[in-house]
C-alpha positions in Angstrom: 10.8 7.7 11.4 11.3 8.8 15.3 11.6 12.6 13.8 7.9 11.8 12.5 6.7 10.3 16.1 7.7 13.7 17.6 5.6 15.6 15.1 2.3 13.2 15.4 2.7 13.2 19.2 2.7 16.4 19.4 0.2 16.9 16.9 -2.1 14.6 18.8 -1.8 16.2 22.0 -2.4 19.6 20.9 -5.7 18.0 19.4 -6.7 16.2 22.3 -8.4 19.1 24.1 -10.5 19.7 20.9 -12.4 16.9 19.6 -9.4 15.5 17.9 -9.0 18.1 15.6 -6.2 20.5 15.8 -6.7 23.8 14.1 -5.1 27.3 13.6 -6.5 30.8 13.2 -7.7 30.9 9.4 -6.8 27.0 8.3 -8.6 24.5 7.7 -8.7 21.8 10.4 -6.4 19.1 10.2 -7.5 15.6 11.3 -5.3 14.6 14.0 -6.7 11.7 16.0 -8.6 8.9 13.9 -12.2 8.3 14.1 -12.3 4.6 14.8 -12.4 3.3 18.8 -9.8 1.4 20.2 -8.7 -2.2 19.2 -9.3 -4.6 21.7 -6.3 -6.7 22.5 -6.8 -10.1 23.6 -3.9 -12.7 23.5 -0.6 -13.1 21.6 -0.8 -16.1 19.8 1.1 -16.2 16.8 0.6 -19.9 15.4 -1.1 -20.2 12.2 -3.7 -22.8 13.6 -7.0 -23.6 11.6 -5.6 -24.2 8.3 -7.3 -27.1 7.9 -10.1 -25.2 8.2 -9.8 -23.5 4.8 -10.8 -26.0 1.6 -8.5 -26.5 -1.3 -8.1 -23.9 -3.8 -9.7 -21.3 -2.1 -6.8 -19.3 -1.9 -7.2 -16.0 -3.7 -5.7 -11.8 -3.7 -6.6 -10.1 -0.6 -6.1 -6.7 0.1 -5.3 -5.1 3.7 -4.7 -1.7 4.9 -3.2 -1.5 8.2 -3.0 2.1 10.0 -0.5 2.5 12.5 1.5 4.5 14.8 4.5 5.8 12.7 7.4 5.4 15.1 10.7 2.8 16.2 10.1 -0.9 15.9 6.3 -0.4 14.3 7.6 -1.3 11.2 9.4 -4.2 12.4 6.5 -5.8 14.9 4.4 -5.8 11.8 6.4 -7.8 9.8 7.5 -10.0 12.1 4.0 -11.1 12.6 3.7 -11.3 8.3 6.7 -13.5 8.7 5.9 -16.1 11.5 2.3 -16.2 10.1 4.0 -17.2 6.6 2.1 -14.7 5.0 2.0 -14.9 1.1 2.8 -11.4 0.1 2.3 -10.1 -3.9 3.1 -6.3 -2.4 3.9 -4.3 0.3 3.1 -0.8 0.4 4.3 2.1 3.1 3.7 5.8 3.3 1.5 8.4 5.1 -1.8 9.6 5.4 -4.3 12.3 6.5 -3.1 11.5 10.4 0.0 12.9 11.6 2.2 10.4 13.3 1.0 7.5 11.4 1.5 5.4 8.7 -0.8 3.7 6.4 0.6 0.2 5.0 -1.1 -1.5 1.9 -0.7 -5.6 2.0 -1.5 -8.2 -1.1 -1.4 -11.2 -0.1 -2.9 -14.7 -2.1 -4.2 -16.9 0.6 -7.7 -18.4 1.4 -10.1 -16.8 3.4 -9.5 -18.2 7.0 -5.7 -17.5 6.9 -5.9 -14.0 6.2 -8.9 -13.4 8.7 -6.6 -14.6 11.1 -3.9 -12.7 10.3 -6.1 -9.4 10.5 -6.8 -10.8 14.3 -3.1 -11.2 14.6 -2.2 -8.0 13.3 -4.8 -6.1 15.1 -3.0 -7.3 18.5 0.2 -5.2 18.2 0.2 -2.1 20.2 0.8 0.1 17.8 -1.2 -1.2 15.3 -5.0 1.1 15.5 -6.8 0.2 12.5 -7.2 -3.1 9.6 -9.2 -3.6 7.3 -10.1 -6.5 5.0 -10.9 -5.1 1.1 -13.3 -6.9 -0.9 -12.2 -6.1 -4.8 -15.9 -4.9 -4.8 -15.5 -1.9 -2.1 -12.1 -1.2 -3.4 -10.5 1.5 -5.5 -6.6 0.3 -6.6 -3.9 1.8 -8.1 -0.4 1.0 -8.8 2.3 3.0 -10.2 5.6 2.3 -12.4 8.6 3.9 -14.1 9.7 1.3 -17.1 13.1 2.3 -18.6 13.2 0.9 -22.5 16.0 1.3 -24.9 15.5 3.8 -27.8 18.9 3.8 -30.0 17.4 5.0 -32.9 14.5 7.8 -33.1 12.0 5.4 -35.0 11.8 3.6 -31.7 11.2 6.5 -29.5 8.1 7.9 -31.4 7.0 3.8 -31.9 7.2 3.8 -28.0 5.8 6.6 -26.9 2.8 6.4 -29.6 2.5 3.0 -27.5 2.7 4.2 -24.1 -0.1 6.8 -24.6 -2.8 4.2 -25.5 -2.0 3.0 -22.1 -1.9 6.4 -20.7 1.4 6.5 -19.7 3.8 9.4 -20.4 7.4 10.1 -20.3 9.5 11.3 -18.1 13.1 10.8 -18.5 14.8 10.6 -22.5 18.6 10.2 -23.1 20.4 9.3 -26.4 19.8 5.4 -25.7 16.9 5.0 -23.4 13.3 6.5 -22.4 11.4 6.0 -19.3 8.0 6.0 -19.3 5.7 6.4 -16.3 2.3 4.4 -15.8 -0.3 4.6 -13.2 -3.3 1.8 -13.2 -4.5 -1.6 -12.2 -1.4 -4.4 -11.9 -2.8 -5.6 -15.4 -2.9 -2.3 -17.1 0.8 -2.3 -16.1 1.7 -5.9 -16.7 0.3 -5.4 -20.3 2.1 -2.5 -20.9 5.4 -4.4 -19.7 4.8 -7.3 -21.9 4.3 -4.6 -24.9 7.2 -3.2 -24.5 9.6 -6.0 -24.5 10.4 -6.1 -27.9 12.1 -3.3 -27.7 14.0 -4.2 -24.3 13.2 -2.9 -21.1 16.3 -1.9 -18.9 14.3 -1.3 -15.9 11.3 -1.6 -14.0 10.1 0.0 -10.5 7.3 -0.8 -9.1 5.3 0.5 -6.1 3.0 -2.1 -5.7 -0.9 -1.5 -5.2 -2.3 1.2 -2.9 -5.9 1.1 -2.0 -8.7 2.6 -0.2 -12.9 1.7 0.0 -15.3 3.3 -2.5 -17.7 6.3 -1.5 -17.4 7.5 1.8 -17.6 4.9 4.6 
């Protein structure tokens, strides 16, 4: 993670004197600072106070993408607030994106409305934190990718599974003598549906990334 820091700092700085943008002779340019201002920080409060505030059985899936500066003890701030706030997490997604130096983190949680605007607040307060967002399932395109590992002893189960795994448009990508894995990409039910198909004929395996998301069109 540090060896990434280096690169994005450096990547920022020789971007600084241009807009933002760093660019060589020929190439395309390469986005290097991100376009939204800085967060405000005010103070550090970390309790999870208005609760009350939020009626019964409002509690439903939330999606949040946090953008932040990849380097030591980011990761670790972050999830130390998720944890103190008693966030309830479904998935947790890391990995990078169009900035150098930073890393984009995709968050499903199932809470109610109030608790998760407060924990955007919350989040939003860590220093290296420079960008959340809030999805609406409305403005949001989700995927979510899997590897399922199923046994296929005999070959009449191998063509019965993969003739089942293409009407869910997954594919295969591993076979041995006792056991195929299949890889799906969709929405969590595509993927839970396909799971549930498959367990007749006994899964050894699943891997799961968990859903990655972005907002429709362009904002």
């Amino acid at each position: 993670m540090s060896d990434q820091t280096q690169q994005g700092g450096e990547s920022e700085k020789g971007g600084a004197g241009q807009g933002g943008v760093g660019q060589q002779d020929g190439a395309s340019p390469v986005p290097t600072a991100p376009p939204w201002p800085p967060i405000e920080r005010a103070g550090s409060s970390i309790e999870r106070s208005g609760q009350s505030d939020a009626p019964a059985g409002t509690a439903r899936s939330h999606t949040i993408v946090v953008l932040a500066h990849d380097r030591h003890g980011a990761l670790d701030r972050i999830v130390g607030v998720l944890r103190r706030r008693r966030a309830k997490m479904q998935a947790f997604a890391i990995g990078r994106n169009e900035f150098p130096g930073m890393a984009r983190i995709t968050i499903v949680m199932n809470d109610s409305e109030v608790a998760v605007e407060q924990l955007v607040e919350q989040l939003r307060k860590i220093v290296d934190v420079q960008h959340v967002e809030n999805l609406t399932s409305e403005q949001t395109v989700a995927r979510e990718l899997a590897l399922i590992k199923v046994n296929s002893n005999e070959s009449q189960y191998s063509a019965e599974i993969i003739e089942l795994a293409h009407q869910f448009g997954a594919h295969v990508v591993d076979v041995t003598q006792k056991t195929l894995t299949l890889e799906v990409t969709g929405s969590e039910e595509k993927v839970e549906k396909l799971v549930d198909s498959l367990q007749s004929f006994g899964i050894r395996e699943v891997a799961r990334t968990g859903r990655v998301a972005m907002t429709r069109g362009v904002e």
